[in-house]
Every structure is written in C-alpha cells, then in structure tokens.
N, C-alpha and C positions, 0 to 999 in steps of 0.2 A: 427565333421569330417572336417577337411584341405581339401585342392586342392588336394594335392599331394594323403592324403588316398582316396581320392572319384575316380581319376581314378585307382588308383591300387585297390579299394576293388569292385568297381563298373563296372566301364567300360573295362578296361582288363580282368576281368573275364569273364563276358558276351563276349565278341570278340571273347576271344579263342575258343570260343565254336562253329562261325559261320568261313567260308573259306571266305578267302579275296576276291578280284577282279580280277581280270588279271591283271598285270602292274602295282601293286604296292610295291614300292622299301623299303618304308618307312613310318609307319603311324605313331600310336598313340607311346609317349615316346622321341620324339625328336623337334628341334626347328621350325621343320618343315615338313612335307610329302614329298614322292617323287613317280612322277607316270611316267612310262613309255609308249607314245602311238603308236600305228601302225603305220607305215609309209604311211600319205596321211590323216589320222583320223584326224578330228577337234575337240578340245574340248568345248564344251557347257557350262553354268556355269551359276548356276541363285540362291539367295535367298531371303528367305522370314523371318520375325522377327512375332511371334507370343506374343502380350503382357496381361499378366493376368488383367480380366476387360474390354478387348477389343473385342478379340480373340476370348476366353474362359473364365468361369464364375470367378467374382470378388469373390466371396462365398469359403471359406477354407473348407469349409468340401467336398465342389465338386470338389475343386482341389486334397484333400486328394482322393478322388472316382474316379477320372477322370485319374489318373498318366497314366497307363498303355496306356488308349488312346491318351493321351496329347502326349507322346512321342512317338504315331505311327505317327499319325495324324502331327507332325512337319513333319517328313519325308515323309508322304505321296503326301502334297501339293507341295512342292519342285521336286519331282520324276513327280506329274501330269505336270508340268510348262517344266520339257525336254519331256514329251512324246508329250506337244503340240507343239514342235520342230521337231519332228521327231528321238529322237536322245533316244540312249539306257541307262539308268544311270547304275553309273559306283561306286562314291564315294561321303561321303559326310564329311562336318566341322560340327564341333556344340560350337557355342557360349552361354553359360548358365549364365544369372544373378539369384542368387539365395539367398529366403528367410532364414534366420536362421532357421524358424520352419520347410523348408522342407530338409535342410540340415542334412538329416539323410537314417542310411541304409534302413530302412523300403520304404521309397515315392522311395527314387531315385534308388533303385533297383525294382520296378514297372513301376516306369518310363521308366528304362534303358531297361526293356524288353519287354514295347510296341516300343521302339524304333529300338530294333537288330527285334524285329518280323517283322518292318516294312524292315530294310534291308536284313532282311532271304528274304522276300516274293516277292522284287523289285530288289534282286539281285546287292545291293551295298555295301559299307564297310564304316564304318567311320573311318576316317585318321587321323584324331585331334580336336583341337579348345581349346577352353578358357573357364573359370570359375571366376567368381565372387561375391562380395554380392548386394543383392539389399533387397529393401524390398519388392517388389511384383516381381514375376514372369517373365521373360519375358526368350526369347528362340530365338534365330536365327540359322537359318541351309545353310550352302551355300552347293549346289550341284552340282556336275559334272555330265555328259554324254560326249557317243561316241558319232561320227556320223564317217560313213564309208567312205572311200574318195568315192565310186560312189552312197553315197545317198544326196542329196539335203536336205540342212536345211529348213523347211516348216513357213514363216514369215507371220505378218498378211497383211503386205502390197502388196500381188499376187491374188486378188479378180480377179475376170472378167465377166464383163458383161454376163450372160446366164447360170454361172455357179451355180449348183445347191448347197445348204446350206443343211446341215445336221447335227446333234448332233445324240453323244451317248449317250445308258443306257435312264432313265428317268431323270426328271428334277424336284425339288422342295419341293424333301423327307426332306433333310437335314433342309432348312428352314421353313418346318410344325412343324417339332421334336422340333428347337429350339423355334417356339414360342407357342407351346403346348406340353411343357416336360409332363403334366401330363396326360394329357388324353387317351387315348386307340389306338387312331391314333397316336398321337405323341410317345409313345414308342415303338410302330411295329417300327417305321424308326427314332428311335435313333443313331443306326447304323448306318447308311447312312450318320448322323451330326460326329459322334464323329469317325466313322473309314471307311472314303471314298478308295474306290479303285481305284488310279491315271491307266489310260488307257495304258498301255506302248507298248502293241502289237499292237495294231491299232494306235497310234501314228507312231510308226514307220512302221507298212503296209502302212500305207496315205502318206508316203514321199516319197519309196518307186515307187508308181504308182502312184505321180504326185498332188499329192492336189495342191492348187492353195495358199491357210492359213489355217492359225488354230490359235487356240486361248483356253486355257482350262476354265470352269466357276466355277470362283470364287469370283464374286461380281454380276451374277446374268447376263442372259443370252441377256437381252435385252441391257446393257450397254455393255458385253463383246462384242456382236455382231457390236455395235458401234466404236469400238478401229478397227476392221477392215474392217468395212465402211469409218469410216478418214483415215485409212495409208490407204489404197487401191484404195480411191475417186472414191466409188462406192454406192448406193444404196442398198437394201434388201425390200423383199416383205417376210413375215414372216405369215406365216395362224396358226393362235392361235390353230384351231382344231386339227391341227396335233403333237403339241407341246406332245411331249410321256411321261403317268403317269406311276404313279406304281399302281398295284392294288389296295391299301391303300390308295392313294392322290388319284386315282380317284373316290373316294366316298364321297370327301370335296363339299361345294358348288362349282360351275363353277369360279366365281370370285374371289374366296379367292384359290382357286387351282392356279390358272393365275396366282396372285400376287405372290405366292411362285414362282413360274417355274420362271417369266420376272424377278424379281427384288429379288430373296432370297438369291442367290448363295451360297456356299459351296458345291455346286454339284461335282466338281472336274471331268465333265466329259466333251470330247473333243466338239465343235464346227468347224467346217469345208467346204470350199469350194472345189466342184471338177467341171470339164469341164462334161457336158451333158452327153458326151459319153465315159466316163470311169468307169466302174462297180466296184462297192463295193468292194472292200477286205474281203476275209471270216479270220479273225482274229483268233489268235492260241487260246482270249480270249474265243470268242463267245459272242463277247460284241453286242448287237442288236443295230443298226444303225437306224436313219429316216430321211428322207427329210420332211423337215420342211418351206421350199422355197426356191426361187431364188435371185441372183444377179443383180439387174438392175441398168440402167444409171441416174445420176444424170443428174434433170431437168438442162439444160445450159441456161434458160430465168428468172432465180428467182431473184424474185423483195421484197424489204424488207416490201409489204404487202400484200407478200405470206403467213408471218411468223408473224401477225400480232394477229392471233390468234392459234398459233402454241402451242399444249400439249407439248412439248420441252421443250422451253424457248421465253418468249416475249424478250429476248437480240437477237434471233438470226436474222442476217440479211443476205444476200447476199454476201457480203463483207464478213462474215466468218463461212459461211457455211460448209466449209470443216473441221473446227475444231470441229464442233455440230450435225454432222450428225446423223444420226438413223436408224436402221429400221422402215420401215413402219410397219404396225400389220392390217392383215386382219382379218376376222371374217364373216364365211358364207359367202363370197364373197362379202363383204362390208369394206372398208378402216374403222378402227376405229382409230377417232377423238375426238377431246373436243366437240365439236359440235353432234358426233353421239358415243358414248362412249362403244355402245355394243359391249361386255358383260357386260361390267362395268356398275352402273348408272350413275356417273362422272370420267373421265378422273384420273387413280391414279397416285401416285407418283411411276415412276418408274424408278430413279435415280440408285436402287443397293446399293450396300455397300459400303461406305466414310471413306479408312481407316484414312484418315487424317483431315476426320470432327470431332469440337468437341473440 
C-alpha cells in the first residue's frame, strides 16, 4: 500500500462516515487545510510525537494488539493538552512514520478507527498530515481548539498564594497497568493506560469561572505540579492522603500506590488552581474533582544550606530556586522528607517521566 492508496482506502473512508467541525473549508486531499474562526476566537494549537519503544511497547505483536488504542490514545493526549487550556478542540494533523510490516489494510484500518473513535468522542476532524517510512513506529498529531473571545486561556503561570489545588478523576491507574500488565490489578486499569479520557468539559468549565492554572498529568503529578510552581513562583503544600484512588489502586500497598499517583503519569487528567472562594463547577462530565491542597509562598530567606539535604536535588541552591521548585508532600500532618520519608521508608525518586532521557 502507497501514500496516495492509504488515504484514499484508509482515511477518507473512515471520515466520511463522521461530520466535520464547524469552520472547515478544507481538509484532507489538498496541500493544505483551511479553517474558518468566529470572530474574536483564538486558536490554540499543541502537539505531541508518540515513538514506538518509548511511548508504547517496542514488542510487534503488542503493536499488532494495541492499533486500535494506539490511534485513540494519539488523539486523546493532544485533545487532554487544550482542555488544560481551557479551550474546546476543534481539528487535528497527523503526521505517520510508518513500518513496512504495518503498512497494510488490516493494522491501519484498526488503527484508523481507534482514531476517528477518538475524534467521534472529542468532537474534532482530522484536516491532513503526512506519511512516511520508517522502521519503527512513531506518530505525531498537532491539535487545534477554540477558545471564545470572552473565555480566558487558563496558563500555568496564574498560581496564587491561598489558592486551593485540586485534580481530577483518580490518579495512578494508568501506571500500576503499565507496570503490572499481568496481574489482576493491572488488567481492571488497562484501560485507563491504553484509552484515557482527556477532561474537555471541565477544562473549559475552569476557565470559564476563573481557575488561576492548570496543567494536564502526563509525566506524573508531582513533577507536573512543579511546571506550575516555577512559572507561577509559588509554593504547594500537597497532603498524600487525599491524593484520589480508584477502587482497584486503593487496595495496592500505601507506597507503591503513592509512587504510581507522584510520579507514574499517563493519567491524562486535569491538575488545577482556583481562589478559595469560588465553587467547583458541576461538569456536563461528572468528572469527580478533589482538593488535594494549597498554594503557598516561597520562603524569601533561603540559604543554599537550606538545600543541603534537599530530596530534590543536592544542585539546588538559592540562586536557582525558581527553576527547581516542588511541591511539598505532607503526610498525616507531618512534612515528608529524606530525613523523615513517611510513608516511604527512603525518600523515592520521583522525577516522572523523561521524555528526552535516555
């Protein structure tokens, strides 16, 4: 199978079967899309490259097994990345490097329809992109959204002192799954690893009435919550107890659950600041929300043997603290440290996910 047969046998089939988007002039078949927006509407724009062996498993036969999710799941992380904007997706690109053994109707029409499933279910269209060969796998999706001229784009750098921190959904399924495919626990929440459901109504309810940031988790919630500790130059106080399981991850030990939640990511679900006194949104989802803690002030007296024995980093010092900040992690009302580690019995690594280590 060609370029030219794979979208005409493959992907214009599939299309025609789903309704386009609003505002699109021009999609798949020309040297370019063409989209029309509201007058005052901003368009949003974000993607992501998923690489076989990185991403998802190096193994052919799990790729051969996986198609159908492999091609939700590209578009689902792309669609969670505008909903933690605030903004409605709308269309996407897909750029495909592709194996000779999966260049065939069989994979890539499974493929092709965990991918329209995903833009059945998120209400987007795919407009174009490119194709290629490679020898392994890899997939990139660039994504658009609205945003309305009178809703505010929701950034991570609007933290505020007092403001209370919350996540959706639970946290941690996704990386129990991946590192226990076989066991009993880990197939209840396969699902959760291989077919997340990016937040899009409550992303845009939280922009809506005012969130402060947001940030979607997808390298693991202790590190994402840190991208909006440094752009915002603020603090967090995070209480481990409250961190929300699913019924299945809460019957793991205490600290192999933790590890999942802090540092597993592919959760794909929002993280969030709001001001004290402004009440939850009831979501068209009914996606279940929790305060998980608060925004506080970075100490303004910090001395580089503050950080002398810092579970962070022994690099960090005074001088660039605003690049390495963290949440804190309470526990039973006790600050957990290297020094006092519970729940843990040493201090873990919980770095998240390095798409670029390696």
């Amino acid at each position: 199978m060609n370029e030219f047969e794979l979208i005409e046998q493959v992907f214009l089939q599939l299309q025609a079967e789903h309704s386009p988007a609003a505002g699109i002039e021009k999609s798949i078949g020309d040297d370019a899309a063409v989209i029309s927006l509201p007058a005052g509407s901003r368009l949003v724009s974000c993607i992501d490259t998923l690489v076989q062996g990185r991403h998802f498993s190096a193994d052919w036969d799990e790729v051969h097994k996986l198609a159908f999710s492999i091609g939700y799941k590209a578009v689902a992380v792309n669609v969670s990345d505008l909903a933690a904007m605030g903004a409605t997706p709308h269309s996407i690109l897909l750029a495909l490097a592709l194996p000779e053994r999966l260049a065939h109707k069989q994979w890539l029409t499974e493929f092709s329809k965990g991918l329209f499933h995903a833009c059945q279910l998120f209400g987007v269209t795919l407009i174009g992109g490119d194709t290629t060969r490679n020898n392994t796998l890899v997939l990139s999706i660039s994504a658009q959204g609205i945003l309305a001229a009178d809703t505010p784009a929701v950034y991570r750098s609007g933290a505020q002192v007092g403001d209370k921190v919350y996540v959706s959904g639970t946290l941690g399924d996704a990386n129990y799954a991946l590192q226990h495919p076989d066991n009993a626990i880990g197939k209840e929440l396969a699902h959760r690893l291989h077919m997340p459901t990016p937040r899009i109504a409550l992303g845009t309810a939280l922009a809506e009435i005012g969130a402060t940031a947001m940030i979607d988790i997808s390298d693991g919630i202790y590190q994402d919550l840190g991208h909006i500790c440094q752009q915002s130059s603020v603090g967090m106080q995070i209480n481990l107890e409250h961190i929300p399981s699913s019924k299945a991850l809460a019957s793991v030990d205490l600290a192999e659950r933790l590890l999942c939640q802090l540092a597993g990511g592919d959760d794909y679900e929002l993280a969030f600041t709001l001001p004290a006194d402004i009440e939850l949104p009831i979501s068209s989802s009914n996606t279940p929300v929790t305060c998980i803690g608060e925004v506080i002030a970075l100490a303004s007296n910090l001395t580089n043997s503050d950080f002398a024995n810092s579970p962070v980093s022994n690099t960090v010092t005074a001088a660039n603290i605003s690049k390495t900040v963290l949440p804190e992690l309470w526990y039973q009302g006790q600050r957990v440290t290297a020094s006092h580690p519970t729940p843990f019995s040493t201090w873990p690594n919980l770095t998240g996910y390095q798409h670029f280590a390696g």
